[in-house]
N, CA, C and O of each residue as an XYZ file, in Angstrom:
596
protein
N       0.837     -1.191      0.000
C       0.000      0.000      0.000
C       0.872      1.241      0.000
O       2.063      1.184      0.306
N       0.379      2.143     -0.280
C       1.224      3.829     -0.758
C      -0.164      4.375      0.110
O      -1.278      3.856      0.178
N       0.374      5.664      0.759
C      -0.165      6.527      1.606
C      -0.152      7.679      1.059
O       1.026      8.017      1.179
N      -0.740      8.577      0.490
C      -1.418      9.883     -0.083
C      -1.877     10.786      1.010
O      -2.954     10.796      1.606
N      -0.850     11.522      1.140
C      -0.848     12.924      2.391
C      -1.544     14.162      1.449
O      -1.134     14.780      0.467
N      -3.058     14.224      2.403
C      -3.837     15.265      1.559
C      -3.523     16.551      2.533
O      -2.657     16.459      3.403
N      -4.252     17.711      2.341
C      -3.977     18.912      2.619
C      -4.388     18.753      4.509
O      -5.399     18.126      4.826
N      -3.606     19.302      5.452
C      -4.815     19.143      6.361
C      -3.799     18.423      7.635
O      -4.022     18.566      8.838
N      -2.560     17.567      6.996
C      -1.874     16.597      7.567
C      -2.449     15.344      7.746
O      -2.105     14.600      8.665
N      -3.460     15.009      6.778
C      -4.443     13.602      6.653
C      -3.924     12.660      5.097
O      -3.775     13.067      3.945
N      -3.761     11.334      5.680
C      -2.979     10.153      4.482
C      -4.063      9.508      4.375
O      -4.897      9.300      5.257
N      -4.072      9.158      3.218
C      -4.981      8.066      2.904
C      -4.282      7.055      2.160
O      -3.540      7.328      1.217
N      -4.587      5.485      2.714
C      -3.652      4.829      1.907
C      -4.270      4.402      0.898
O      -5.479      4.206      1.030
N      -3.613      4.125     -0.437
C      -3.754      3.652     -1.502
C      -3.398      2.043     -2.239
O      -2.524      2.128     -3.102
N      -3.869      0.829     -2.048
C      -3.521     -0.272     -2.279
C      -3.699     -0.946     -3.778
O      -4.219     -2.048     -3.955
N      -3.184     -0.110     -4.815
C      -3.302     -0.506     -5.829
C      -1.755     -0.732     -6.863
O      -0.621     -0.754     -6.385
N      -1.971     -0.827     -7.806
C      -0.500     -1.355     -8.666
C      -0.293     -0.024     -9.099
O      -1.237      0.456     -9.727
N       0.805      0.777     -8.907
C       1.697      1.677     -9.300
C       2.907      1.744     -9.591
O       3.870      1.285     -8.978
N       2.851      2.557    -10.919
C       4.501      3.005    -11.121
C       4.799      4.046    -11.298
O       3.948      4.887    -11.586
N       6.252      4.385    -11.178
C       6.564      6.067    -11.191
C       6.991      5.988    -12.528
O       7.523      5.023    -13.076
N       6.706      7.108    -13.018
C       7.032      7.312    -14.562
C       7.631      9.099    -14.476
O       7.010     10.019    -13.942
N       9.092      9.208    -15.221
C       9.695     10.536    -15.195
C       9.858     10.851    -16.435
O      10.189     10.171    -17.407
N       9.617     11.855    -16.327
C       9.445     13.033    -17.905
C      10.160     14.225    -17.493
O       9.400     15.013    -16.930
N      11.811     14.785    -17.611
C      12.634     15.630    -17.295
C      13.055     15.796    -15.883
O      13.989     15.372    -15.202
N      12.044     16.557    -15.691
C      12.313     16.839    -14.398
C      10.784     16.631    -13.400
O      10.542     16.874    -12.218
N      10.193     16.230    -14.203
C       8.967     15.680    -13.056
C       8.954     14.689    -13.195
O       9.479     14.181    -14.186
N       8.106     13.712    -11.889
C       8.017     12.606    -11.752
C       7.027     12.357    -10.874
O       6.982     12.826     -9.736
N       5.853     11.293    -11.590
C       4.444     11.272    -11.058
C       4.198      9.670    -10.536
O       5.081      8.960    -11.017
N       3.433      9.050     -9.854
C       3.053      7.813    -10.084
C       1.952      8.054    -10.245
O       1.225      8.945     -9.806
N       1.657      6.501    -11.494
C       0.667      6.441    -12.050
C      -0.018      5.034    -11.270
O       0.697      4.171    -10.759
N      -0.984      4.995    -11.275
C      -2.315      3.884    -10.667
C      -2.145      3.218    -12.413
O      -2.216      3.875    -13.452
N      -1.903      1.717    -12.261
C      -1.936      1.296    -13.530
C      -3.384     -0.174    -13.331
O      -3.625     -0.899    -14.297
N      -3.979     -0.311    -12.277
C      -5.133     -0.551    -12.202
C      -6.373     -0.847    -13.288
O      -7.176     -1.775    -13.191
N      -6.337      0.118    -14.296
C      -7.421      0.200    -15.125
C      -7.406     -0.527    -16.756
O      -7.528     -1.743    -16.608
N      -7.314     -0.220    -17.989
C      -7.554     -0.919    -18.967
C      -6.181      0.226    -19.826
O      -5.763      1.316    -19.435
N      -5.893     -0.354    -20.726
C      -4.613      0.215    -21.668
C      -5.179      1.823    -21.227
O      -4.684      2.597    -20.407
N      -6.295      1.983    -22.023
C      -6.786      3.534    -22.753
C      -6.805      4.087    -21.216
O      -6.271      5.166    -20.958
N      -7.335      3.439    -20.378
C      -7.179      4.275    -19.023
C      -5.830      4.840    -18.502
O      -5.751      6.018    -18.151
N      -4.884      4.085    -18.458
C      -3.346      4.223    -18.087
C      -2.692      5.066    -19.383
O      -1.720      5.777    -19.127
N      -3.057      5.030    -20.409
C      -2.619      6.141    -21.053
C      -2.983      7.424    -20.735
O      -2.105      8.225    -20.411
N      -4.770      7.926    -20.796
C      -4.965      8.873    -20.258
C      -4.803      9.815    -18.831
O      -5.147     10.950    -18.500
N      -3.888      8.377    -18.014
C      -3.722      9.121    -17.011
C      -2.514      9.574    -17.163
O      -2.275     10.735    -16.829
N      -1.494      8.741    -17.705
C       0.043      9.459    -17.853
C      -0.055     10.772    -18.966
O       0.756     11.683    -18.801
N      -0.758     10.845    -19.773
C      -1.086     12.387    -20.134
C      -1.829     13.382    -19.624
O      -1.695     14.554    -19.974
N      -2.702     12.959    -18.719
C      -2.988     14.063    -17.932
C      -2.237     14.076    -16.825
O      -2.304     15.196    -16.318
N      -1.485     13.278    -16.154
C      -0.486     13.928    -15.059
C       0.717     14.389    -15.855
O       1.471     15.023    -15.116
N       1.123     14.308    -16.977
C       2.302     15.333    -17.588
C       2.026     16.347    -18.613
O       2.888     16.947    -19.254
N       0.291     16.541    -18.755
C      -0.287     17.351    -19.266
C       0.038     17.955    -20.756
O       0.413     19.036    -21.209
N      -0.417     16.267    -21.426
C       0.288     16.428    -22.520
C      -1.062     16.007    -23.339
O      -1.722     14.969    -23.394
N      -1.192     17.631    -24.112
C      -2.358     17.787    -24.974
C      -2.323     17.647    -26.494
O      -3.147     18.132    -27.270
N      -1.177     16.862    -26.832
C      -1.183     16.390    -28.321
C      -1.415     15.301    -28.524
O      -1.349     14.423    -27.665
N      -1.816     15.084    -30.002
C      -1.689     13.550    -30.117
C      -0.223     13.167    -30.753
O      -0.076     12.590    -31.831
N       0.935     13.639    -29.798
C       1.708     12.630    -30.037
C       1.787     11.906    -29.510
O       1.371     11.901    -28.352
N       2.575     10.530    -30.277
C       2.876      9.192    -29.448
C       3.612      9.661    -28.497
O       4.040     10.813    -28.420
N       3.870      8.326    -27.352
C       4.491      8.393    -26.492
C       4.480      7.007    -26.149
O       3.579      6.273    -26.553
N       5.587      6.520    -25.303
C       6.268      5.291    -25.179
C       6.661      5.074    -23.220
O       6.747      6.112    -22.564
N       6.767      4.337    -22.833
C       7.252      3.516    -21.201
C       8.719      3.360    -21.281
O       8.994      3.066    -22.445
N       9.498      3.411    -20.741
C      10.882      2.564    -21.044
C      11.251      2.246    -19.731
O      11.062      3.059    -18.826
N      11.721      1.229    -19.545
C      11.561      0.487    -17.917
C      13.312      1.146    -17.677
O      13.796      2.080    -18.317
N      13.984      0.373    -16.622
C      15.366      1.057    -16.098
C      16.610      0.121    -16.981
O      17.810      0.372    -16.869
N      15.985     -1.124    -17.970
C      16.717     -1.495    -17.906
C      16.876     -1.554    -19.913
O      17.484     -2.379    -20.595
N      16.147     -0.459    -20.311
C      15.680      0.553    -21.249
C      15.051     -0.615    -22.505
O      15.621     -0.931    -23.550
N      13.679     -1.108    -21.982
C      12.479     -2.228    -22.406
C      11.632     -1.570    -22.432
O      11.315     -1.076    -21.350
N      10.721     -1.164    -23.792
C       9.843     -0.232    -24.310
C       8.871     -1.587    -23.168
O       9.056     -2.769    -22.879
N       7.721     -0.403    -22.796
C       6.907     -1.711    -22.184
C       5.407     -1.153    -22.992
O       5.248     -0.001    -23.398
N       4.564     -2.076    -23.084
C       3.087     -1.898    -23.288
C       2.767     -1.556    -22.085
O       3.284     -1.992    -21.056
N       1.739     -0.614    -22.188
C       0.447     -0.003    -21.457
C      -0.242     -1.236    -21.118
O      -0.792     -1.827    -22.047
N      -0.307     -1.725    -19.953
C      -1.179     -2.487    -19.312
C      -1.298     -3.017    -17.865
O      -0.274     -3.038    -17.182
N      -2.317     -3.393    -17.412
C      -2.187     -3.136    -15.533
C      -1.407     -4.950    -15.419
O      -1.369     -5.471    -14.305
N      -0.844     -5.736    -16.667
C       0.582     -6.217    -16.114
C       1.115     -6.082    -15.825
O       1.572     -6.738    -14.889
N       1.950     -4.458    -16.635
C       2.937     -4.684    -16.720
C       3.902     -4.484    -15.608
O       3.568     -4.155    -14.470
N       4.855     -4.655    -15.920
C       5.860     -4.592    -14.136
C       5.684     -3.578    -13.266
O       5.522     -2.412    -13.625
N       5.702     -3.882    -12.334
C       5.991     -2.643    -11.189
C       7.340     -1.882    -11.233
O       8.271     -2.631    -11.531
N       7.746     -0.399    -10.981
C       8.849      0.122    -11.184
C       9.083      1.362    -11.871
O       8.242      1.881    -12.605
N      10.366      1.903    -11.606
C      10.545      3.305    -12.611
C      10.581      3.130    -13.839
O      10.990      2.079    -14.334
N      10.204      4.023    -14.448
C      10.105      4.343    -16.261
C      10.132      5.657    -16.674
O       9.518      6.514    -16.039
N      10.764      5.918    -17.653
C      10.859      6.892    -18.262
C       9.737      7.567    -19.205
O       9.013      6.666    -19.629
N       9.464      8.420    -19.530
C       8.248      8.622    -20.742
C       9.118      9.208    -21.842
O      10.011      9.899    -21.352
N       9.147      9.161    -23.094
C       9.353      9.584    -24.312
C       8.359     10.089    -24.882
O       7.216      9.634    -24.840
N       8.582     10.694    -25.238
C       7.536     11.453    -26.875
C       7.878     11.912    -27.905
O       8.341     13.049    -28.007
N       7.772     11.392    -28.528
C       7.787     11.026    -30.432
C       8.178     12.415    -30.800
O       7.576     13.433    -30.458
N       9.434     12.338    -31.660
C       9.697     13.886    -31.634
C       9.307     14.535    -33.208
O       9.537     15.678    -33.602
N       8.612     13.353    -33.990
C       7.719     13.939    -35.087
C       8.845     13.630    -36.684
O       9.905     13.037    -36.883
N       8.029     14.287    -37.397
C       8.869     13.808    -38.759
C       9.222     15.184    -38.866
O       8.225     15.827    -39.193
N      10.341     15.979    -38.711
C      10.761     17.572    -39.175
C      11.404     17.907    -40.590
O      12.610     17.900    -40.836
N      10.393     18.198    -41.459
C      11.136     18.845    -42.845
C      11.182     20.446    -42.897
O      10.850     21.200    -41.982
N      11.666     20.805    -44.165
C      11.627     22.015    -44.506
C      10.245     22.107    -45.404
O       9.877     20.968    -45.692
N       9.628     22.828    -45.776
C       8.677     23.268    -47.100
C       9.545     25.101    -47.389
O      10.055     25.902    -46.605
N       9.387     25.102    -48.499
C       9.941     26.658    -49.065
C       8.601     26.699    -50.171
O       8.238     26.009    -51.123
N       8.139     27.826    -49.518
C       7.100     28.644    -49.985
C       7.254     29.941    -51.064
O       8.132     30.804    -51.065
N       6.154     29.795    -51.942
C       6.863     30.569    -53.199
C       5.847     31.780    -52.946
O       4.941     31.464    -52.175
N       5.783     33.372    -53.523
C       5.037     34.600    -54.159
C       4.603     33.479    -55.754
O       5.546     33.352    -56.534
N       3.608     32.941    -56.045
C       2.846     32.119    -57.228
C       2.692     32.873    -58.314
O       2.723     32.480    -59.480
N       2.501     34.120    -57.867
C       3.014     35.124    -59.183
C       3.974     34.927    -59.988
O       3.897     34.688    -61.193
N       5.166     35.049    -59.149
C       6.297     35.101    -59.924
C       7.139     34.120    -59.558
O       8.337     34.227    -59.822
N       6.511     32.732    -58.725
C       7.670     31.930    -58.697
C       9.326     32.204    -57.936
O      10.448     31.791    -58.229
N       8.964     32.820    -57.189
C       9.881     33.526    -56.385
C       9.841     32.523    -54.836
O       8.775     32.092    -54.396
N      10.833     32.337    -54.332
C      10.286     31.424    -53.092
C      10.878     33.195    -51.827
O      11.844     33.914    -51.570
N       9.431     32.981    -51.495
C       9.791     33.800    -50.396
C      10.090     33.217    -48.851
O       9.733     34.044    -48.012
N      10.474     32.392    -48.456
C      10.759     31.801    -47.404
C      11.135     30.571    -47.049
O      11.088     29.941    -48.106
N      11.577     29.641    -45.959
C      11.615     28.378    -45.954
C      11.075     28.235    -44.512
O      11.500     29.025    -43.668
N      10.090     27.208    -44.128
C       9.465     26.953    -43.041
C       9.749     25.931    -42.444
O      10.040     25.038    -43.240
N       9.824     25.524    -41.048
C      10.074     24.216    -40.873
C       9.041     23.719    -40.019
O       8.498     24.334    -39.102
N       8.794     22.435    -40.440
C       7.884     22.254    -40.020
C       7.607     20.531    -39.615
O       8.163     19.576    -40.157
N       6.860     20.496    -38.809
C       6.925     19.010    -37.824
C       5.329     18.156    -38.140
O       4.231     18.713    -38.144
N       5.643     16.413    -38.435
C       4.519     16.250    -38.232
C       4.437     14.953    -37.618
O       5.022     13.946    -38.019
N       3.750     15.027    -36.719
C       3.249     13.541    -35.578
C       2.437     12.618    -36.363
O       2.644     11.405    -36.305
N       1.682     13.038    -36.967
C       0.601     11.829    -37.316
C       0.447     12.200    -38.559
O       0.963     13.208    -39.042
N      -0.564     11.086    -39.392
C      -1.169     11.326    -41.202
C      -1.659     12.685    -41.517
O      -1.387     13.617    -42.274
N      -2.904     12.227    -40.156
C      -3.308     13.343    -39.846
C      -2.718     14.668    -40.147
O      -2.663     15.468    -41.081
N      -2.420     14.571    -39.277
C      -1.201     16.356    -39.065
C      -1.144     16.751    -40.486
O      -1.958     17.470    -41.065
N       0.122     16.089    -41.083
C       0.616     15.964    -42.439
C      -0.792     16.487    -43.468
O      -0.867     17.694    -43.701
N      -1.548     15.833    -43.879
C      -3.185     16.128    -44.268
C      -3.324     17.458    -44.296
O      -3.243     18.225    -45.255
N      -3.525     17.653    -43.249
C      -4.120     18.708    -42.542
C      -3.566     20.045    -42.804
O      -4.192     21.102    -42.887
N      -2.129     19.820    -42.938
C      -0.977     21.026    -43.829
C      -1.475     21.214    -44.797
O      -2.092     22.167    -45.273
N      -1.078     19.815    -45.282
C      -1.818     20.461    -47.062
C      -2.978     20.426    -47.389
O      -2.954     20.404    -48.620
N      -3.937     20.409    -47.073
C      -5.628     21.230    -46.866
C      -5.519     22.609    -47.009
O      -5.558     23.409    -47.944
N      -5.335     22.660    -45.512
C      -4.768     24.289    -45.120
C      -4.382     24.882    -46.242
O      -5.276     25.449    -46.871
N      -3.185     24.917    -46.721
C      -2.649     25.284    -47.657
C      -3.122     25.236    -49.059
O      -2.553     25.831    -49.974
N      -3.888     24.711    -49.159
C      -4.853     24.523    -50.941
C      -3.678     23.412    -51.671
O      -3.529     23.411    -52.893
N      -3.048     22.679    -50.956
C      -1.929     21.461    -51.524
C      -2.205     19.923    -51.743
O      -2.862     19.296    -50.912
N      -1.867     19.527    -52.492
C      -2.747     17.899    -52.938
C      -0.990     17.253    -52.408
O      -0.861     16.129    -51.922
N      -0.254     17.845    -52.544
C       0.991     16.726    -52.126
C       2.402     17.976    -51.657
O       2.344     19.206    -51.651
N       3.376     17.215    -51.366
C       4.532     17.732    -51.346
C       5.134     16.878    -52.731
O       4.690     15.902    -53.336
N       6.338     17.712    -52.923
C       6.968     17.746    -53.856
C       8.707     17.959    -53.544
O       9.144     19.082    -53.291
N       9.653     16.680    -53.601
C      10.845     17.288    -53.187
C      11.622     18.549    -53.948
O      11.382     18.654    -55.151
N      12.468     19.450    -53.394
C      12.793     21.088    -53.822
C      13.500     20.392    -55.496
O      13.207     20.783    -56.626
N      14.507     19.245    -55.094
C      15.232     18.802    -56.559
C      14.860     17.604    -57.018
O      15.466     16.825    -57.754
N      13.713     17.520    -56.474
C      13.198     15.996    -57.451
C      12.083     16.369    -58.291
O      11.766     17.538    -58.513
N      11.300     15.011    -58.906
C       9.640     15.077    -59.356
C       9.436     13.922    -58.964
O       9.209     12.952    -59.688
N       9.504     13.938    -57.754
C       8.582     12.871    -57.042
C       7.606     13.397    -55.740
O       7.947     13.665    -54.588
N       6.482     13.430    -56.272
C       5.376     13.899    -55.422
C       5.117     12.744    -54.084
O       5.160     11.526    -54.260
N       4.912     13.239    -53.071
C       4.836     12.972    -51.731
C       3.496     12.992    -51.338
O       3.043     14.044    -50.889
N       2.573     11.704    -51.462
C       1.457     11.673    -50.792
C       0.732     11.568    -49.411
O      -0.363     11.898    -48.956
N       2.042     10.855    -48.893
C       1.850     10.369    -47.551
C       3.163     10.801    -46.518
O       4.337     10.709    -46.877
N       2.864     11.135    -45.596
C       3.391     10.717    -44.586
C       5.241      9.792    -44.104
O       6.176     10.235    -43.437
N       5.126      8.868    -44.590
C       5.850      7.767    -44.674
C       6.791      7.668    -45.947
O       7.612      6.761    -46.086
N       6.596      8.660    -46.835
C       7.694      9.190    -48.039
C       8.233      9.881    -47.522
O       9.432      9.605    -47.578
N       7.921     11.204    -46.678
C       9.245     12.017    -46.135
C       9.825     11.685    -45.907
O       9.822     10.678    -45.199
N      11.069     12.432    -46.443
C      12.321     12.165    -45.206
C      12.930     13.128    -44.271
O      13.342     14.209    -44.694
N      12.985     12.919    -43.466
C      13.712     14.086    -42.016
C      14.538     14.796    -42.486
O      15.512     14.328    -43.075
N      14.391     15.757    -42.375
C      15.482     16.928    -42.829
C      15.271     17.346    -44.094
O      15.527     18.540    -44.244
N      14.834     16.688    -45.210
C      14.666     17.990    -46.543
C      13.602     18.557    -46.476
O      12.562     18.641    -45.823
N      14.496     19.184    -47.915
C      13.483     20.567    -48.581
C      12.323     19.938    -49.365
O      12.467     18.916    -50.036
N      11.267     20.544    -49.255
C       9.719     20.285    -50.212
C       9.394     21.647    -50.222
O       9.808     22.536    -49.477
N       8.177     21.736    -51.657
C       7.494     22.280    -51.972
C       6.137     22.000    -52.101
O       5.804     20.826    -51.942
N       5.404     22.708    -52.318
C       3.540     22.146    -52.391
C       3.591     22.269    -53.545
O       4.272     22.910    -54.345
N       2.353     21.207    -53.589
C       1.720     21.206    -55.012
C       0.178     21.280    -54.910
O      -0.377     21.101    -53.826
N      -0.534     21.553    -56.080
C      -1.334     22.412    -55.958
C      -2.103     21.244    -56.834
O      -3.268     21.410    -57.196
């Protein structure tokens, strides 16, 4: 059992399966008690993490673990997915002029999509290729693209 000191100088004990999980410089325990989707939502709301990026467990002896009220008792680390980061260079369409280069990050299909919507774009396009980029999973980290229209 774990004892929970509320305001007041009053503990209440707690007899359930917990682990501590650290993200920099904080460090929370989580009640792993409940069903996958439960134990996820609680390690994002105690590190108050409002994206949908992934995120991962890594035990001490650095063993990605699944979300589940198996899994071991003990410290873990949290990770979060640090995204796919390219460039896009944006043109004045008038004149074909690139007025800028942006950089820009994407977590999910989603995300990615969602750029080129925004933007009135059906694909990326690498800066020195002609190979149009539909998905996600064609980028590659670190280059240059353009939109296509």
């Amino acid at each position: 059992c774990s004892f929970l000191f509320l305001a007041g100088g009053e503990s209440q004990s707690y007899c359930g399966r917990v682990i501590t999980v650290k993200c920099g410089d904080y460090t929370r325990r989580i009640g792993i008690d409940g069903t996958a989707d439960a134990i996820k939502e609680a390690i994002k709301c105690a590190f108050r993490l409002r994206t949908r990026r992934a995120f991962w467990l890594e035990d001490e002896d650095q063993i990605v673990r699944t979300l589940d009220r198996d899994m071991p008792l003990g410290n873990y680390t949290l990770h979060l997915d640090e995204g796919l980061a390219i460039k896009v260079c944006l043109y004045d369409e008038s004149d074909h002029i690139q007025v800028h280069t942006e950089e820009k990050s994407f977590y999910t299909e989603d995300d990615y999509h969602n750029f080129l919507s925004h933007r009135g774009w059906s694909s990326l396009r690498e800066f020195d290729g002609y190979r149009n980029i539909d998905n996600m999973d064609d980028l590659r980290p670190g280059a240059i693209y353009r939109g296509m229209s």
